[in-house]
N, CA, C and O of each residue as an XYZ file, in Angstrom:
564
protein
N     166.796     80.811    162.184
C     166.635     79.872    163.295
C     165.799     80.526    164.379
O     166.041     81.730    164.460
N     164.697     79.998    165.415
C     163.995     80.029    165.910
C     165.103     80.170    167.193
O     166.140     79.513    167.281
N     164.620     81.209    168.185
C     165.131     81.702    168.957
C     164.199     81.146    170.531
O     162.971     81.071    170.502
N     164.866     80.858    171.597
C     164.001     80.778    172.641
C     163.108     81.749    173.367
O     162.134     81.614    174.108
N     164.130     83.305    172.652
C     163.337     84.534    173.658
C     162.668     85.321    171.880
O     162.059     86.388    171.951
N     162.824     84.841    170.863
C     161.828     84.914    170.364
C     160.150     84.795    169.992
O     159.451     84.770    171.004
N     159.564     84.736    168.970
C     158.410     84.475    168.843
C     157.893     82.942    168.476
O     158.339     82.059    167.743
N     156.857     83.043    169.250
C     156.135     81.437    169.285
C     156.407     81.093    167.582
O     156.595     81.888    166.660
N     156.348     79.594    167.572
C     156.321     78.887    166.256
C     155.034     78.370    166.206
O     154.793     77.439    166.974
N     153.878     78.891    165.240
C     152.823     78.404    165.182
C     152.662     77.428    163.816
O     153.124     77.603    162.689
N     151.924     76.457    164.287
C     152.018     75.570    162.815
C     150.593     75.250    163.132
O     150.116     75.468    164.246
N     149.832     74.662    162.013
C     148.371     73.675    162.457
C     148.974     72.579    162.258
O     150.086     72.401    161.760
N     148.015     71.612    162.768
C     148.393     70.101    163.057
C     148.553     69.522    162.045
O     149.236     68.499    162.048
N     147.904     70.057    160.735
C     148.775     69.085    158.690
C     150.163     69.831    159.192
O     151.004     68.981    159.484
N     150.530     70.883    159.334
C     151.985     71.719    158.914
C     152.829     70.808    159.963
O     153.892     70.306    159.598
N     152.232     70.572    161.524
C     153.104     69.468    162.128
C     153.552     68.201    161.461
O     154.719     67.811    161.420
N     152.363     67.510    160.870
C     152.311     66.092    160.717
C     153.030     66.781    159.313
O     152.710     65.671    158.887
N     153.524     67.330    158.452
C     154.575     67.216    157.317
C     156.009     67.535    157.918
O     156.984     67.755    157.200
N     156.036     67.539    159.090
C     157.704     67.787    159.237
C     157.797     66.743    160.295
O     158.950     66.330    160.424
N     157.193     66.364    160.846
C     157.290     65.308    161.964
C     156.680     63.753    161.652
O     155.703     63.466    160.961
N     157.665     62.774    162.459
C     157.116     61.669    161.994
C     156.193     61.069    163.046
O     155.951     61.506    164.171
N     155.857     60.277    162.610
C     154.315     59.969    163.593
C     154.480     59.839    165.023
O     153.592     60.175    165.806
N     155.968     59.200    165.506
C     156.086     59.230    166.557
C     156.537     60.218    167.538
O     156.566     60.117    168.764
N     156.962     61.403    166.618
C     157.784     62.654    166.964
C     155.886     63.539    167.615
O     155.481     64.000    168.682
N     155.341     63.362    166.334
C     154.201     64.127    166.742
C     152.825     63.444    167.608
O     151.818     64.135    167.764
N     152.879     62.447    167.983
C     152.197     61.865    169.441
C     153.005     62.284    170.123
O     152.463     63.380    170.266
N     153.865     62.361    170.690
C     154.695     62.847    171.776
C     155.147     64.513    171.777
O     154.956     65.235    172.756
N     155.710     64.931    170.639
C     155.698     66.579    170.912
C     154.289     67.063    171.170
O     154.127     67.399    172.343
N     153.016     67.215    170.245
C     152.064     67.536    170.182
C     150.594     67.027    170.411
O     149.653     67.817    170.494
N     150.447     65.634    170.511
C     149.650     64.931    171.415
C     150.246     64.552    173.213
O     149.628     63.769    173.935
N     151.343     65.184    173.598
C     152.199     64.818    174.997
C     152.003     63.237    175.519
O     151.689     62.775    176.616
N     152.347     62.588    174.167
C     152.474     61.495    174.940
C     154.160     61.074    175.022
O     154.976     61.858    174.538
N     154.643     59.715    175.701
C     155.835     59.613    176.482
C     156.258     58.228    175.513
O     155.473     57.282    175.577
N     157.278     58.113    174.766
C     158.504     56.496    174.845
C     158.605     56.112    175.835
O     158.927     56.692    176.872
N     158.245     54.688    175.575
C     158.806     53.675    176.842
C     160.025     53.559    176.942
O     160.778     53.583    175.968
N     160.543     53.360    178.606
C     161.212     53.944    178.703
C     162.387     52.900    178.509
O     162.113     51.739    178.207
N     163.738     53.329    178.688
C     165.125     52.691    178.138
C     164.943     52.029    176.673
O     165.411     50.919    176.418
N     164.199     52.826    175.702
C     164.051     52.622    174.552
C     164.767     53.794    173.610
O     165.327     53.568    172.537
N     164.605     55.295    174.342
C     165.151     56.347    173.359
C     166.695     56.485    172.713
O     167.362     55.451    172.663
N     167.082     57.316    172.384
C     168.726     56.692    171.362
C     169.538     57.742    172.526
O     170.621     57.385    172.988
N     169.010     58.834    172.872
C     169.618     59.402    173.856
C     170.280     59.458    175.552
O     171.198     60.115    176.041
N     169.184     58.287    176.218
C     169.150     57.813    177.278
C     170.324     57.391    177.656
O     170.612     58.006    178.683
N     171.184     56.637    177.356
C     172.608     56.538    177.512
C     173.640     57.110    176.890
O     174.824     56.810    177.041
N     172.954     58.389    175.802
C     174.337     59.003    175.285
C     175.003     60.092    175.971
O     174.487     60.918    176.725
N     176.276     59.985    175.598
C     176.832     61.148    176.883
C     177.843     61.768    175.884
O     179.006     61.538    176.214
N     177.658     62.726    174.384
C     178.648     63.330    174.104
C     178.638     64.907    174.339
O     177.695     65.491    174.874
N     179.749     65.502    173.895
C     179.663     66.469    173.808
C     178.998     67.829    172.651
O     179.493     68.042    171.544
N     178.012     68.479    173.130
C     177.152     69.099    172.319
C     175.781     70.513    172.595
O     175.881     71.322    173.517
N     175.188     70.513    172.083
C     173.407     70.872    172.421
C     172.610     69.688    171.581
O     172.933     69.031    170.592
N     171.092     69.711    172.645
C     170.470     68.838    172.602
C     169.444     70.280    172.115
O     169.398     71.226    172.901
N     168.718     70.341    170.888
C     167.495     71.430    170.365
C     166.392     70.410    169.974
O     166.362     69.206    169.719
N     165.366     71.584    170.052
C     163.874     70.666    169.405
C     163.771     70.013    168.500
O     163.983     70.427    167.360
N     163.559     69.303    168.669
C     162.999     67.897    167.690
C     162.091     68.814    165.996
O     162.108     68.729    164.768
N     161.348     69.709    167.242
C     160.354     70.268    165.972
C     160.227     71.882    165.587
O     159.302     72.313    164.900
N     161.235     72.665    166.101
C     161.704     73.626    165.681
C     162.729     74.092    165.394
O     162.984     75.096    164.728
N     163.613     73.100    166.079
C     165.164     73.229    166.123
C     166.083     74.152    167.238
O     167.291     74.304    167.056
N     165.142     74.946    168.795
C     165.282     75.770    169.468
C     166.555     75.093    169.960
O     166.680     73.873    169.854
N     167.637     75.969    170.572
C     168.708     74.825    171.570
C     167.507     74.593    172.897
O     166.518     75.271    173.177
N     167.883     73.754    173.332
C     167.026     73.434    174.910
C     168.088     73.490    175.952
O     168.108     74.351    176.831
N     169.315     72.171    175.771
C     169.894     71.781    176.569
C     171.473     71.541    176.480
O     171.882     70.579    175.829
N     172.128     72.173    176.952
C     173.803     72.056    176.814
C     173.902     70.382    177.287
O     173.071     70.038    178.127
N     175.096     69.089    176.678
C     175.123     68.283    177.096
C     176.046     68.128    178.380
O     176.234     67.031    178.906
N     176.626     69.350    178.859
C     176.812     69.543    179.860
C     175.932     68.760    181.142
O     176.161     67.770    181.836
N     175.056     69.535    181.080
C     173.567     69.257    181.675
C     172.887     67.957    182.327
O     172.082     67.771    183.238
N     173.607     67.132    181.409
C     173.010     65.669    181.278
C     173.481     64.738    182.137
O     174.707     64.637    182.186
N     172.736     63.927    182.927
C     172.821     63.031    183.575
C     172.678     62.139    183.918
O     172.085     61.836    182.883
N     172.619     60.786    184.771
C     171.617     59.494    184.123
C     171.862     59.058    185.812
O     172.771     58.818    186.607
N     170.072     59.159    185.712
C     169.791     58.935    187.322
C     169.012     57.472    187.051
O     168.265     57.046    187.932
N     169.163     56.873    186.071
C     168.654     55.605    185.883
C     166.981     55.104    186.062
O     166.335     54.194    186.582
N     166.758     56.424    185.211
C     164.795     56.649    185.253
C     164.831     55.838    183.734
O     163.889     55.096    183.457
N     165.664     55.972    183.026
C     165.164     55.117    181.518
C     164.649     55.805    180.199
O     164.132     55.336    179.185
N     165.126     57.681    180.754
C     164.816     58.674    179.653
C     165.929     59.235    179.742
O     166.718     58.855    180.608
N     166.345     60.560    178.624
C     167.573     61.187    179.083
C     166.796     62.032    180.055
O     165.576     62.102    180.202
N     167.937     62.772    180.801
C     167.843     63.990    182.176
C     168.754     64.562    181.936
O     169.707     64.182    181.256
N     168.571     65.778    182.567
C     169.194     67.180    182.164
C     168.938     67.550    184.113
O     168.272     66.877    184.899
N     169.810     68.947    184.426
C     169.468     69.302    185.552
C     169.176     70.803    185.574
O     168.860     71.607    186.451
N     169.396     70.855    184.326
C     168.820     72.680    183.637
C     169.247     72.754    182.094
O     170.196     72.340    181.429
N     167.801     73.661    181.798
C     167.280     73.967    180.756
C     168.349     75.264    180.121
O     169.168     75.551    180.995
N     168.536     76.067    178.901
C     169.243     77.128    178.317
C     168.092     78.145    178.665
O     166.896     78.062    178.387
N     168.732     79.070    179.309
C     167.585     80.334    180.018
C     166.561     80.688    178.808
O     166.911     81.067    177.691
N     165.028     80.458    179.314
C     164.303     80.861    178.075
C     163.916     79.594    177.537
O     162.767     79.570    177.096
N     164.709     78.315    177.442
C     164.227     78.000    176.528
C     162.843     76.935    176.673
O     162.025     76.609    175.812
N     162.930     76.607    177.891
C     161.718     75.767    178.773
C     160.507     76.184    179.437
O     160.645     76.833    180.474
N     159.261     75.908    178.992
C     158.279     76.284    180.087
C     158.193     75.226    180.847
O     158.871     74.209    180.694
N     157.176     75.443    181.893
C     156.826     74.214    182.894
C     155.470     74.667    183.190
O     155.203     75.868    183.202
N     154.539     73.698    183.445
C     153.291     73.722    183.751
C     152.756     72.759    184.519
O     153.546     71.830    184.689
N     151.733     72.627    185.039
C     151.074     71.742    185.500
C     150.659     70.954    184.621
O     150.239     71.434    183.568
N     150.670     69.336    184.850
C     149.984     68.558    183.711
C     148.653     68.891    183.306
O     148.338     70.062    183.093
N     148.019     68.137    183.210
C     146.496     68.624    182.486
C     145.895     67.639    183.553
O     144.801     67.974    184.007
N     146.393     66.596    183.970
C     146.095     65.634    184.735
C     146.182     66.029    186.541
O     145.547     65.614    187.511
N     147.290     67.019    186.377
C     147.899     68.132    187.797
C     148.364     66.827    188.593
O     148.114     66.791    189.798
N     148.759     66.184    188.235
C     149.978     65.229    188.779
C     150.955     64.874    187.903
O     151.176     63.908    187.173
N     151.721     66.371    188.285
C     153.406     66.501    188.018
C     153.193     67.888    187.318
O     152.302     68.738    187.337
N     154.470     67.733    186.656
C     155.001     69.199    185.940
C     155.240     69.273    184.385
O     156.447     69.201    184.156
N     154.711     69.358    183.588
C     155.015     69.111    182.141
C     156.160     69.971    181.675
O     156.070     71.114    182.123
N     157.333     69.738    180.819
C     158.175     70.605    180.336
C     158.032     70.913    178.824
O     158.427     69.989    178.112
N     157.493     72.149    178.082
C     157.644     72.242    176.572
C     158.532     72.996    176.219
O     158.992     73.704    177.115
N     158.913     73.096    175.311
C     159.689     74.139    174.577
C     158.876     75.190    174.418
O     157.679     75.086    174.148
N     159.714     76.647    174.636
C     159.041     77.765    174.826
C     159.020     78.384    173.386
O     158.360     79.415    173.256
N     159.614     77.916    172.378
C     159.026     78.395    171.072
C     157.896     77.639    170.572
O     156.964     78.305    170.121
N     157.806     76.491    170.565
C     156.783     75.765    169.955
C     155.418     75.370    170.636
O     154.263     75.695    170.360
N     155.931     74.574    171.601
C     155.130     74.409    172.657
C     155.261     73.249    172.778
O     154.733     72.673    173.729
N     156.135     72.460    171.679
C     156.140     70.869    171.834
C     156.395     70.527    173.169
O     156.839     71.350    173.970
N     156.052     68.953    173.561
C     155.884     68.435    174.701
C     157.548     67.960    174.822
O     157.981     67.489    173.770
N     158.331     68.009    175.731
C     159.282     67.560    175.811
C     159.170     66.208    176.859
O     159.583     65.104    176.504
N     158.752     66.375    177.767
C     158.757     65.571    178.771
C     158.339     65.742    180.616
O     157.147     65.513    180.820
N     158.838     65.962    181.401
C     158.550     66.491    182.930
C     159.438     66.360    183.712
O     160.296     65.478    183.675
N     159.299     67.511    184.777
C     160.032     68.200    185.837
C     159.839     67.734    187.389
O     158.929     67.834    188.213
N     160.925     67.270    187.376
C     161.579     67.018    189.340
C     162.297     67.398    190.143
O     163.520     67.352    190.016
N     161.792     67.783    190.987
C     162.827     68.419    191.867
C     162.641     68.330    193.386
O     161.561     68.318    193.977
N     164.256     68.253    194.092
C     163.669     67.622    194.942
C     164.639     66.024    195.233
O     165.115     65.536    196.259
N     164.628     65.742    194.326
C     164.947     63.824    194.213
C     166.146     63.609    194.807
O     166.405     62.409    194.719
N     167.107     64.283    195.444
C     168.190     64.197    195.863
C     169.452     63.394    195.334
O     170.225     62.599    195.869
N     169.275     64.240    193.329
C     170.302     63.847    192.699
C     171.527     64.685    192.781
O     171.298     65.889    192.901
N     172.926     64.282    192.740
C     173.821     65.422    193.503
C     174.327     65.769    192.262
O     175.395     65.380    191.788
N     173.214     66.803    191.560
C     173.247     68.231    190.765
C     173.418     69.213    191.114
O     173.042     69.341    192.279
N     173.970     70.379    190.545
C     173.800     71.737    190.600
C     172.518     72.230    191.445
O     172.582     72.759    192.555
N     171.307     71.951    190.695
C     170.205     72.101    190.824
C     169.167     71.222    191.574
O     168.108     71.686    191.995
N     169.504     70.040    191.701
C     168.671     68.927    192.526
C     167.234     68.981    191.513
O     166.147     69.154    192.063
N     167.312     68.835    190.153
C     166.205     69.047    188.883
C     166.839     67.889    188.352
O     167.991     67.504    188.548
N     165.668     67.228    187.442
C     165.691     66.468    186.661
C     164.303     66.689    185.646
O     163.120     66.446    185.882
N     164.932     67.223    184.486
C     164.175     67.300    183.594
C     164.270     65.973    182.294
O     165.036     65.925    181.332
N     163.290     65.081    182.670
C     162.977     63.549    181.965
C     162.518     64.274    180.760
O     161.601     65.095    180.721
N     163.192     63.913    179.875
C     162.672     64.241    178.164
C     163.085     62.973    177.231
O     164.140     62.340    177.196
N     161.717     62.805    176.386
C     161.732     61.615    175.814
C     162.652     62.069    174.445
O     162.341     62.913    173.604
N     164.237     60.995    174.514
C     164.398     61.268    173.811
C     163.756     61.609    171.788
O     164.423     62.429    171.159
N     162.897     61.125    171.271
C     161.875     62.100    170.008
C     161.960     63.037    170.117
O     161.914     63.611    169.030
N     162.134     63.951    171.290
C     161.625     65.123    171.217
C     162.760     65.830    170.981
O     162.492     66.911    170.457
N     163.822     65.668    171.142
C     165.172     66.608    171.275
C     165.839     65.837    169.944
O     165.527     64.716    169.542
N     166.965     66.850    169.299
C     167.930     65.998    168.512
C     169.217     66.412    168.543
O     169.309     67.640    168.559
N     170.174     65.865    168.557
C     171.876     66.474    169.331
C     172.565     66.911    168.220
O     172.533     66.444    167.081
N     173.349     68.084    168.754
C     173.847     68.215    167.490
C     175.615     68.422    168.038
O     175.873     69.168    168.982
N     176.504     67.795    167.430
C     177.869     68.137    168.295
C     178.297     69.091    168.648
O     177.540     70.061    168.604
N     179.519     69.273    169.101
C     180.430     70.157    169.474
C     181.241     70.387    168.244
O     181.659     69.437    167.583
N     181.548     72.049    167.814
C     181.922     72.106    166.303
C     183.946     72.027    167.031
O     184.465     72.493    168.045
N     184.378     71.377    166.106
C     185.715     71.539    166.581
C     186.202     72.451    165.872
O     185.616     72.969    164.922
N     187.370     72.746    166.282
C     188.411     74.121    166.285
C     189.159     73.991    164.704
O     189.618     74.921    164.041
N     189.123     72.768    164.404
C     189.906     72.694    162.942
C     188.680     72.685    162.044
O     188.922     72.680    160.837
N     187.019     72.682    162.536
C     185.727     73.210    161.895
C     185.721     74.212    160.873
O     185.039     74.149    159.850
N     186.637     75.299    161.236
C     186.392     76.816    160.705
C     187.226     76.906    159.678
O     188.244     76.289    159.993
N     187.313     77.303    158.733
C     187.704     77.408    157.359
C     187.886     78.758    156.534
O     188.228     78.718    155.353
């Protein structure tokens, strides 16, 4: 498994487009965005980690998660390591990728005076992330 303070995941764009489906890879790797109150995540609230869509990195404890009623899921912090942030390409706003891959997750706010930890809202389309539960205690065998 691909680590956040590990080494980059390099793929070319055939090795993307065979593990990703068309809509996973316009949005991880072309950075484009789901319209919004469409993703499967946007209103889910269980208990878990939320990891890359296209490497499988953890990103986000569902701890984290919040719903400030933007119409994507939100988070108010990332798992140390596992997020970059940049300037768009456009330099209006903040892009968020995953720091192993580089996939596009979504973008960074802060500031908005949501009453978080952090006063962050990291908008990620749900494609890009996939949840995986909380293992329970009668799990182990």
């Amino acid at each position: 498994m691909t680590e956040a303070t590990g080494s980059l995941v390099k793929k070319t764009e055939e090795e993307w487009r065979a593990v990703l489906s068309p809509e996973q890879f316009r949005i991880l790797r072309e950075r484009g965005t789901e319209t919004p109150g469409t993703g499967e995540y946007d209103k889910f609230f269980e208990e878990g980690i939320f990891s890359c869509v296209g490497c499988k990195t953890p990103l986000y404890k569902s701890t984290t998660k919040f719903d400030p009623g933007c119409g994507w899921p939100a988070f108010f912090e990332g798992l140390p390591g596992a997020i970059n942030r940049s300037p768009d390409p456009d330099g209006d706003g903040t892009e968020i990728t995953c720091a192993a891959c580089g996939g596009h997750l979504g973008h960074f706010h802060k500031g908005e005076g949501y009453a978080t930890p952090t006063d962050e809202r990291h908008c990620v389309n749900s494609v890009s992330i996939k949840f995986h539960p909380a293992k329970s205690s009668s799990a182990d065998a």
